[in-house]
N, C-alpha and C positions, 0 to 999 in steps of 0.2 A: 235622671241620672246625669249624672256631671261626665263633661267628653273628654276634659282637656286632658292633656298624657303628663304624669308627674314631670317637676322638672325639682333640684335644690336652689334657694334662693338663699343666699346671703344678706342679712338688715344690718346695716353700719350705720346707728346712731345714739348721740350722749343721751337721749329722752327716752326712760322707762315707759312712759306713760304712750311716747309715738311706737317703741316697739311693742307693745301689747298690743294696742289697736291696730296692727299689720300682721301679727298673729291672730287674733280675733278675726279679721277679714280673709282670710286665705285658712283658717281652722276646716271649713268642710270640704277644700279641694284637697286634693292628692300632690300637695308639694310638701317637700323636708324641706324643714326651716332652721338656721344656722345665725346667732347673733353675735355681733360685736359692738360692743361701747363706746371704741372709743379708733383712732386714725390707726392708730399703732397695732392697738391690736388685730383690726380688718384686715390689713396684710398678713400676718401669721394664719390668722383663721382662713383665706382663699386658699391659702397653701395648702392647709388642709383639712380642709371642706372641700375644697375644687365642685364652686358653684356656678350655676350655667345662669343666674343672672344677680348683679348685686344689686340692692337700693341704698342707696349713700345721702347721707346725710352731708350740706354741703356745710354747715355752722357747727363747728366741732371747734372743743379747746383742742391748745397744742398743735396736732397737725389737722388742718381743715378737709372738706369734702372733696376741694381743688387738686389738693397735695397730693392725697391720699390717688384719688386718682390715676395724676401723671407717673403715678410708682407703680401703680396697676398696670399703664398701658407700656409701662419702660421695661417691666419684667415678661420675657420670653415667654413661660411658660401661665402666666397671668393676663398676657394683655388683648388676647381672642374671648375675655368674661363681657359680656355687655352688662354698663353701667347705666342706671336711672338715679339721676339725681333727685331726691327728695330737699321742696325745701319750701320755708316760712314767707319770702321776701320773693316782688313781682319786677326784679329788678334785670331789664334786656342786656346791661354790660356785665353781672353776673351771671347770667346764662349763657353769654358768650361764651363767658372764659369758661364754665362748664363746658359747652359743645369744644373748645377749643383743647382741654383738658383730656378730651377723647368719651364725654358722655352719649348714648346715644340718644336718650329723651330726659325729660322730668317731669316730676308730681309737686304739683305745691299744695300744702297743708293749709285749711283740715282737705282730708282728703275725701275724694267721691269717689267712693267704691267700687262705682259698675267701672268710673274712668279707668282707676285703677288696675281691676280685675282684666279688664281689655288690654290693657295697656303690657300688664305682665305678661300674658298669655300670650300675645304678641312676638313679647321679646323673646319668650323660650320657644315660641317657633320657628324662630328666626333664627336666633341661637341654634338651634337642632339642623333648621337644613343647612344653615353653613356647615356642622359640625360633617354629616353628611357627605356632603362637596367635599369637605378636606378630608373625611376620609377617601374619597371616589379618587380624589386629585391627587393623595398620594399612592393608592392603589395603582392608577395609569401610570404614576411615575415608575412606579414600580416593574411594574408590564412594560413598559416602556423602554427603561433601563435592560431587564430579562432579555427583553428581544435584540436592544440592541449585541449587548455581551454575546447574543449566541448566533448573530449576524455577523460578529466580528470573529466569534472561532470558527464559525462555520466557512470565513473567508478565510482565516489564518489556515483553515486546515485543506482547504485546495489548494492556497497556495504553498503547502506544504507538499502536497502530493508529488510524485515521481511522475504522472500522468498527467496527460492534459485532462481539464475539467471544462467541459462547457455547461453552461447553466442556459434552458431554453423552453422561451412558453412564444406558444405557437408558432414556432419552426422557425423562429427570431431566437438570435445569442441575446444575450441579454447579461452574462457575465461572463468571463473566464479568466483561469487564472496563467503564472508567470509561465508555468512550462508548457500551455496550450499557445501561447505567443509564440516561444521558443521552437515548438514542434511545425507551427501554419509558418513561424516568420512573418507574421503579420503585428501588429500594434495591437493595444487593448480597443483601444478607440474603434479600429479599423474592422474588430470583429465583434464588437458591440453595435446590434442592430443591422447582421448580416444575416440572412437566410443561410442556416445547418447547410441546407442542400447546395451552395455556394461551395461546397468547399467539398464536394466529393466531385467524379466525372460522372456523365449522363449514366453509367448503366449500373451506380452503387444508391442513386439519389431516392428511387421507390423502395429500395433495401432498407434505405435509414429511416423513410418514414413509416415504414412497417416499425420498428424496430422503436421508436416510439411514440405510439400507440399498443406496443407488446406489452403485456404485465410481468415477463420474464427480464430476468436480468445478463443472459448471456451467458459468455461471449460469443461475441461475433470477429469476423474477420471482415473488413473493409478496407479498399485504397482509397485514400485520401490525394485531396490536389492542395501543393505549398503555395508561396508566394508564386515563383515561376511557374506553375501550373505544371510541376513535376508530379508524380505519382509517385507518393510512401503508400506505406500499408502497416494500419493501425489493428489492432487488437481492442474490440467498443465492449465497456458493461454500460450496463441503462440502470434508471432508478429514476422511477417517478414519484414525485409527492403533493402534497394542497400544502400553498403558502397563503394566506391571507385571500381565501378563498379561489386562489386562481391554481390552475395544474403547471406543474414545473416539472421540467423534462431535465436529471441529469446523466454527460455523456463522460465517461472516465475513459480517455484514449490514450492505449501506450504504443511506442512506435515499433511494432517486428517489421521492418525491411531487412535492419544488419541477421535478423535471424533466419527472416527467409531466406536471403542469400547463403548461410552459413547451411541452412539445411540441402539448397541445393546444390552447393558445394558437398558436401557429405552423399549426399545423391550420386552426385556426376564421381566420386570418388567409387564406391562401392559398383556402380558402372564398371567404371573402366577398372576398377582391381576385376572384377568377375571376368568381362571381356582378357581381359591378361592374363588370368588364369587357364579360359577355355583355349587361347593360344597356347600358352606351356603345356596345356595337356596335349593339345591337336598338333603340337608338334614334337613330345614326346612319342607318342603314338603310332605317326608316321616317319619319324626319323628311328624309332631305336624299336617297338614293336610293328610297325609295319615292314619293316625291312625284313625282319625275323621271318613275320610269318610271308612273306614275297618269296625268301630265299628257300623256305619250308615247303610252296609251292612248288618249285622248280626241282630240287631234291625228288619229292611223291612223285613227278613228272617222269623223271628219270629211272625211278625203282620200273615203272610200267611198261617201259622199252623191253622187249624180247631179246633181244643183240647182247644184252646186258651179262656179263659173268658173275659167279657165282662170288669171285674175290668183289668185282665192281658193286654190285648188291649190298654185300658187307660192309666197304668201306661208306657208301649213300647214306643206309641205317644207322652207322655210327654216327656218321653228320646229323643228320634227320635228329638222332637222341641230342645230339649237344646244343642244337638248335633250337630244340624244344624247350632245353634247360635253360639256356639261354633268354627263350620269350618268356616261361617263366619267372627268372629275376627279372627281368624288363617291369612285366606286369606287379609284380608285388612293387618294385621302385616307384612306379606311377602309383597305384593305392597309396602307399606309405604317404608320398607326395602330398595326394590329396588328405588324407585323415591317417597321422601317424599311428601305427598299430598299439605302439607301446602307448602312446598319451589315451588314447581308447582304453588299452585294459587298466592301464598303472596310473596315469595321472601325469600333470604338470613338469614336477622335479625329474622323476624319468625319463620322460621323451625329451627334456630338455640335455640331461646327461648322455644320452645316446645319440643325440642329434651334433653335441660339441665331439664325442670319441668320431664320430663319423669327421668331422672335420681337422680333430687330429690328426687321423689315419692320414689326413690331405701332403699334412708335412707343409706347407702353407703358412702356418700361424696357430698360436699359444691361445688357448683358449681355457677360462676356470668359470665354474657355474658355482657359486657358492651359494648354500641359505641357512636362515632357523630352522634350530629344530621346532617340531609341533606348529606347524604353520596353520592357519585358521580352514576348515575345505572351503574348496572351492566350488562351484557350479561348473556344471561343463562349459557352458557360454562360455564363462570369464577363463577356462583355463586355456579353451583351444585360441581366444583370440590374446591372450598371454605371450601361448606360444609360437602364432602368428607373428605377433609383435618382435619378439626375440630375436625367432629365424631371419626376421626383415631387418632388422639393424643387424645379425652377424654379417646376412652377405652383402649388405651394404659396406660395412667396413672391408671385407674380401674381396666386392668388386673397384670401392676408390676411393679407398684410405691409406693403400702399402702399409700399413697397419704388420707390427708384428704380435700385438698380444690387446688380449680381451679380458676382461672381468665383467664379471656380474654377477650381482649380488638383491637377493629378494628376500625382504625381512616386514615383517610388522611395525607401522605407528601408529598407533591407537587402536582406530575402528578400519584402519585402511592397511590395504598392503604394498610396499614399495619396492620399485624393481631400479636399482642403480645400473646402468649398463657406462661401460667407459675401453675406448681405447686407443694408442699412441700413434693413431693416424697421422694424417697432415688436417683433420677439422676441416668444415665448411661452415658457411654461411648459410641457417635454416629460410632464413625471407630468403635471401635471392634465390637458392634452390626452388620456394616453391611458387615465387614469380615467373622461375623459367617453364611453367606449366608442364610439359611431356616431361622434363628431366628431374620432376618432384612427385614422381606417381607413387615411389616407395614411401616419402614422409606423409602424402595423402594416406594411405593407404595405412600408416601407423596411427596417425591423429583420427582419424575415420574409427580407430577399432577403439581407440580409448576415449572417443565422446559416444563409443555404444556402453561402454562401463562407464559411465558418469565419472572417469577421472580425469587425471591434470598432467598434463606433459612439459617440462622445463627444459631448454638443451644451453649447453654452457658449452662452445665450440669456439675459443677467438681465433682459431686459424693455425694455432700453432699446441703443440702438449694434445693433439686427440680430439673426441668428443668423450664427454660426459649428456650423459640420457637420465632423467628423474623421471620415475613415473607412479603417481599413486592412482590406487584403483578403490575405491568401499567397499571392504567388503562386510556380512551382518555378523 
């Protein structure tokens, strides 16, 4: 049984009689056989035929075996055919110009079959593993190109990133991109091939090598050390993967220092509002209900005296009653104080209306609460620190604006609800206020309640025409 693996052969010659006996001699193998007569037409037929080996006749009228050739090897998609020159004459300067034509080998006539047969077989093996290779070679190009393309988005896109990105196999950077530079302050260079743990202080450094080795992705919280060897504090995800068969460790770091500080700002604010309230109560209590019940003391003291007349009795009781009526509103004023009754049973818009007549009654200053109608409800949260807010910018203006008039006004924008407050004070300056630390406990104290409602606070005060207060809140 015959081994050889088919291959198509191309015969390019003006002799009937030489292509039959090249047909005759390859008739029991397994090759397609493809003829042309004549220069002219061999090139039409490779084109298409597209055979992996031709035999060419180099003695042809019109265009010769030479010719024919250099058109073979000049044409792109013709010039990978290996060519065997078939020919009559034993002459070394026309097999030159063959070899030099681009032939790989030749036959000369009459021809000897086994040479032959060797000789084809050959070439279509040869033929085949080149074909082979140049698929494999354009394949890796291929892969090669792929990898690069997603080398280069895979860089484009850290360097895209709002984070810093380090990229690290075995506890070596080994890349990072522009806002990891920006974040260390250090060069690319300068953290290419620095140990990860280089760059926290001794007691986060077993943290981050846990952290990869972890199959979790986070987050974490970690301080970081800059160029100065100052402490940020980063917010770390992890993501490990196989790159060309090695483990690669990536660290996505975004910088919360300004936020931890804003939290404990927010902190040290809700602090000290709480401590200043527990004073207005504790001096409430002993300024205006303790005094009550002292003087309520001393009164029951005096009913107990025997000496005492029946007129003196009378008149104690009547004190003792008035006194008591007295602790009475005292105590409901401090409740109220603490959790208005009306905003408990009614809501926002009421206690806000009863809270301004209370301040008309003052005679003091002009005050109008105006809203939509059908306002969207509200959660208790958002209305009692609403009307927190409100009460803290009225007696702000009451205590140091000489302010004679108020407005405000709460309406709907969209998905949010907006509280306009404005009045024709003398304005201040919100920075320097809350630079002077103890003399900005009240705007703490308002910015505090609205980064608890995830809203936004705008003040528009040049100093002169009032303040103007925007405030939106989200509500569902």
């Amino acid at each position: 049984m015959i081994q050889e693996k088919a291959g198509k052969i191309l015969v390019v010659d003006d002799d009937d009689q030489s292509i039959f006996l090249l047909q005759h001699l390859f008739k029991k193998y397994p090759y397609e056989i493809a003829v042309a007569h004549s220069g002219d037409n061999a090139l039409s037929k490779a084109r298409e035929f597209e055979p992996d080996l031709i035999l060419l006749d180099i003695l042809m009228p019109e265009i010769d075996g030479l010719e024919v050739c250099r058109k073979l090897k000049s044409d792109g998609t013709l010039k990978s055919i290996p060519v065997i020159f078939i020919t009559s004459i034993d002459n070394t300067d026309q097999l030159v110009k063959g070899f030099d034509a681009g032939a790989v080998d030749y036959i000369t006539k009459p021809f000897n079959k086994h040479e032959l047969r060797a000789r084809v077989r050959t070439h279509l093996e040869l033929k085949k593993s080149g074909d082979i290779i140049s698929d494999q070679n354009i394949q890796l190009k291929k892969e090669i190109e792929e990898r690069r393309q997603s080398e280069e988005k895979s860089r484009a896109l850290s360097q895209a990133a709002f984070e810093a990105v380090l990229f690290i196999q075995n506890n070596l950077i080994i890349e990072s991109n522009d806002a990891a530079m920006a974040i260390f302050g250090i060069r690319e260079k300068e953290l290419t091939g620095k140990p990860v743990t280089a760059l926290l202080p001794e007691v986060a450094k077993e943290k981050v090598s846990g952290i990869l080795q972890s199959p979790e992705q986070g987050p974490w919280e970690l301080p970081f050390l800059n160029k100065n060897n100052e402490i940020f504090y980063g917010q770390v995800k992890h993501q490990g993967f196989i790159y060309r068969g090695q483990q690669i460790n990536v660290l996505a770091i975004s910088d919360v220092t300004r936020l931890k500080e804003l939290e404990k700002g927010i902190q040290t604010a809700i602090v000290e509002t709480e401590e200043r309230e527990k004073r207005r109560f504790a001096m409430d209590v002993h300024d205006g209900l303790g005094a009550l019940l002292s003087t309520l003391k001393i009164y029951v003291t005096l009913l107990q005296k025997e000496n005492k007349s029946e007129e003196d009795r009378t008149l104690l009781l009547n004190e003792l009653k008035s006194n008591i009526n007295e602790a009475l509103h005292s105590a409901k004023s401090i409740a109220n104080n603490l959790m208005p009754s009306t905003l408990e049973d009614y809501g926002l818009l009421p206690a806000l209306d009863s809270f301004s007549k209370t301040v008309l009654r003052s005679g003091t200053i002009d005050i109008h609460i105006t809203s939509e109608k059908n306002l969207p409800p509200l959660n208790k949260n958002t209305e009692i620190n609403l009307y927190r807010i409100c009460t803290e910018l009225i007696n702000n203006t009451l205590k140091h604006a000489n302010a004679e008039k108020i407005n405000v006004k709460i309406s709907t924008a969209g998905k949010s609800l907006k509280l306009q407050y404005q009045d024709d004070g003398k304005g201040f300056d919100p920075g320097k206020l809350q630079r002077k630390g103890n003399g900005g406990h009240g705007l703490k104290n308002i910015m505090t309640r609205i980064q608890f409602l995830n809203g936004n606070l705008q003040f528009k005060s040049p100093g002169k025409g009032g303040t103007n207060v925007q405030i939106e809140i989200p509500v569902n």
